[in-house]
N, C-alpha and C positions, 0 to 999 in steps of 0.2 A: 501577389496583388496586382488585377490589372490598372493599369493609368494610361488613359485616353489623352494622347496629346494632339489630336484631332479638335479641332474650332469650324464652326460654322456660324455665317451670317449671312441671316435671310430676311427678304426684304419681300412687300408686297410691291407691286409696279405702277399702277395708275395713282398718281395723286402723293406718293410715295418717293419713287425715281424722276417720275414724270411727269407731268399735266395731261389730264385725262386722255388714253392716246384712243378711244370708242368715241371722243367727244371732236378731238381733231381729224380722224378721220371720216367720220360724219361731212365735219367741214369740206374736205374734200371735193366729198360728192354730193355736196350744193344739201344734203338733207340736213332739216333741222332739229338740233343737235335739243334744243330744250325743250320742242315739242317732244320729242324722241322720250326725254328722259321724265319730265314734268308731264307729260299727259297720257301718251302713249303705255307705256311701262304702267306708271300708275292704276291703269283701268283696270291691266291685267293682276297685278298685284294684288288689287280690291275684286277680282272675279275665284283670286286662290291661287295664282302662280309663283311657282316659287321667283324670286325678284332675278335670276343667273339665267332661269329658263327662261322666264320671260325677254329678258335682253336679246335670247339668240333669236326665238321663234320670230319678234321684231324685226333682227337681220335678216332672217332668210324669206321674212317675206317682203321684201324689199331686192330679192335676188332675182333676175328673170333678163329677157332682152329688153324690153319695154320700162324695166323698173329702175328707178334713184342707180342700183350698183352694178346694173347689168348682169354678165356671165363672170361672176366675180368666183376668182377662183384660191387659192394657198398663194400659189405664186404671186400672185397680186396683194395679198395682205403681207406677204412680206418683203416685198418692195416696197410697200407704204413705212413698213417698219423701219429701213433703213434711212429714211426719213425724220425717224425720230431723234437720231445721234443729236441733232439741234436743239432740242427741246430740252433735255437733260437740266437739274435743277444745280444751282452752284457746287463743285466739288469731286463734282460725280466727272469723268472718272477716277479721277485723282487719288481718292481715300482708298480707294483699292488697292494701289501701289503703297500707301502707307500701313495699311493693313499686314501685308506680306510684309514691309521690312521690320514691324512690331514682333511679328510671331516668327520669321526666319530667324530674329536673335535668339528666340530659346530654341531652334533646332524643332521647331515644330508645325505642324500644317494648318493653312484654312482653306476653306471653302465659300462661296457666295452662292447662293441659290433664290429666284423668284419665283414664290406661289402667288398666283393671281388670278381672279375672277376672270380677267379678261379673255384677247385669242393669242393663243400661244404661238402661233404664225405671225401675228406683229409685232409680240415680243423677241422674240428669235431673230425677226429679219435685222434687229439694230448691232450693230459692229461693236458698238460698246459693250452689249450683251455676251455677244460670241467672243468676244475677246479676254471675259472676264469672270464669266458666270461655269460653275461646274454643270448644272441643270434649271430647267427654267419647268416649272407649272401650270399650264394654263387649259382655258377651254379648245377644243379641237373642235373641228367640222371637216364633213368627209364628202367627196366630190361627186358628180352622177350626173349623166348624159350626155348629146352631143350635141356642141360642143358641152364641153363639162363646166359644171358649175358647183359651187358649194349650196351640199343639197340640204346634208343628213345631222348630225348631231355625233359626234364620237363618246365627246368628255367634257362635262359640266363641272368646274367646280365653285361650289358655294360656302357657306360661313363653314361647318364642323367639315365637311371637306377638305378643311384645309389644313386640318390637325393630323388628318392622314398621310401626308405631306411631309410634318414634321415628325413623325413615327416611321417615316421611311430612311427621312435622313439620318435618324437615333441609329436604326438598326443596320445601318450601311447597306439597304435596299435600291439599288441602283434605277432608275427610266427603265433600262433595258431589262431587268430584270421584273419590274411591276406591270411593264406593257402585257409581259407574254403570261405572267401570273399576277393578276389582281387581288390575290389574297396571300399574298406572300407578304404584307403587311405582318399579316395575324401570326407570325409564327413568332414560337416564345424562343426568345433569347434572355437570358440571365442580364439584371441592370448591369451589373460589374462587367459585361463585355460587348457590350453594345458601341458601337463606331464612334459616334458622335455623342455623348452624355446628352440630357437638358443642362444640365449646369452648364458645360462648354458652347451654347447656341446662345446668341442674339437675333433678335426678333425685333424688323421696323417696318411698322403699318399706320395706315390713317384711316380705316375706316370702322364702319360697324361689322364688315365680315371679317376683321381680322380680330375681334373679340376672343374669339374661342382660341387663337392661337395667341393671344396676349393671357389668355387666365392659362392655359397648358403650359407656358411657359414660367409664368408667375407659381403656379403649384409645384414645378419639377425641379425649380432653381435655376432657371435660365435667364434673362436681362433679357424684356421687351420694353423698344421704347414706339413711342408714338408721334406723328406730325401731323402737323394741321395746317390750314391757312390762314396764318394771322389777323389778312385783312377780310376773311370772311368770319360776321358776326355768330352764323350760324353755329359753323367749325370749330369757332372758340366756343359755342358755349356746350358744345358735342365731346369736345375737349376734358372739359372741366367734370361736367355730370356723369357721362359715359365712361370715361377714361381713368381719369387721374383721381376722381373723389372712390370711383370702387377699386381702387387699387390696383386694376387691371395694368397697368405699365411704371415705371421706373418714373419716368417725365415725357414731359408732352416739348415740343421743337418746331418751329418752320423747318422745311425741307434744303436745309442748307449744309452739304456735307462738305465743308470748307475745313483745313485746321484755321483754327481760332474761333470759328462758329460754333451755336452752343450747340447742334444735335453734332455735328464734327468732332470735338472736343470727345463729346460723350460716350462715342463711338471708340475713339482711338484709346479713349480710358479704359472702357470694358472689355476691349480686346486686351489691352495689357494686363487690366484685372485680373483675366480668366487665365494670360500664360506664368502667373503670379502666385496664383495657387498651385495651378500643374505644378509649379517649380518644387514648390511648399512640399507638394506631396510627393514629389521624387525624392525629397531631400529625407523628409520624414522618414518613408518606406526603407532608404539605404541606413538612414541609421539603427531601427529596429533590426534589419539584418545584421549589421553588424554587431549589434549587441548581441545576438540570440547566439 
């Protein structure tokens, strides 16, 4: 019998780990950040686009010599990214070392990984990121002319998107391995030997694209929780109807991954949860052999 004592916990990144980081670096570069998202986006949204496309097409036309981001290139979105090590919500790095010494006690391994709407160059550029994260998922853009600029579009990901993501990490499909075959997803592996279980993944998101991976986790036995911004009425009430009343997540949290904090707390719980069982079912498995 196999038993996975493989753990993963995966996070989305804006609004999540961080405060919007498409919104702070707007700021940046003087454009504005609520016409961007309240107006602009909106039109496009209401003309048929999907809301992820739309965000980038927005970027890039805003990329030129003359334009808000100039000849804005990789290297420049993640130098902004390193940037964001500041921004990080209470706890964060922190819980991650507490994490590994939760699951080092049973001899067993985690993982942290972010799937994210966002660019995956400004996630990456942050130190806290590379320091901690096994894979990060995000949108790409790819360069062109001279001098070179980000032109083109690589990799979109959006709301069911991202459940692809979390079937990579099941199946112990590696970045490297899905770069060079994109459908190496779809190959069947037997549940009982898949890398990572759903039941051994946690899952924390605050938005409406992380839906699809809050109900794939909620059907497969996995623990997604959700956060929100307290002091936004909105959020709470996205909270409540979206989230928590369709059962889509565990509980809903301010982004505070503090011990003693209640999304912190919850965190460190279900990580011990999940080495509690593994434990259970090693102990189980050796007894049944030994009887037989």
């Amino acid at each position: 019998m196999f038993i996975s004592t493989n753990l993963a916990v995966i996070f989305d990144f804006d609004d999540t780990l961080v405060p919007d980081s498409s919104t702070l670096f707007f700021k940046k570069y003087n454009v504005d950040a609520r016409s961007f998202w309240e107006t602009d986006l909106k039109r496009l949204i209401q003309k048929g686009y999907d809301p992820s496309l739309g965000f980038i097409k927005l970027l890039l036309d805003k990329i030129g010599p003359t334009k808000p981001f100039g000849n804005l290139t990789n290297a420049d979105l993640n130098k902004f990214g390193a940037e964001l090590d500041a921004h990080y919500y209470p706890g964060i790095p922190e819980i991650f070392g507490d994490l590994r010494t939760i699951v080092n006690r049973y001899k067993f391994s985690i993982d942290f990984y972010i799937i994210s709407g966002g660019l995956q160059e400004i996630i990456t550029g942050s130190k806290v990121v590379q320091e901690n994260f096994t894979a990060v998922y995000g949108c790409q853009l790819e360069e062109a002319g001279k001098p070179p600029r980000l032109k083109y579009i690589k990799k979109v990901i959006s709301f069911t998107e991202k459940t692809r993501f979390l079937f990579e990490i099941n199946k112990g499909i590696t970045p490297d391995i899905s770069t060079k075959n994109p459908y190496a997803v779809n190959r069947d592996i037997p549940r009982d030997e898949r890398q990572v279980p759903f039941p051994n993944m946690v899952y924390v998101g605050d938005g409406l694209t992380d839906i699809p991976c809050f109900s794939t986790l909620s059907q497969y036995g996995g623990t997604p929780f959700g956060v929100f911004d307290p002091h936004n009425p909105a959020k709470a009430k996205r909270a409540l109807i979206d989230f928590l009343k369709t059962n889509r997540v565990v509980s809903m949290h301010s982004p505070n991954y503090m011990d003693g904090a209640e999304l912190g707390t919850f965190l460190r719980a279900a990580v011990s949860n999940i080495c509690n069982r593994i434990a259970v079912a090693f102990e189980t498995a050796n007894r049944k052999f030994s009887e037989s």
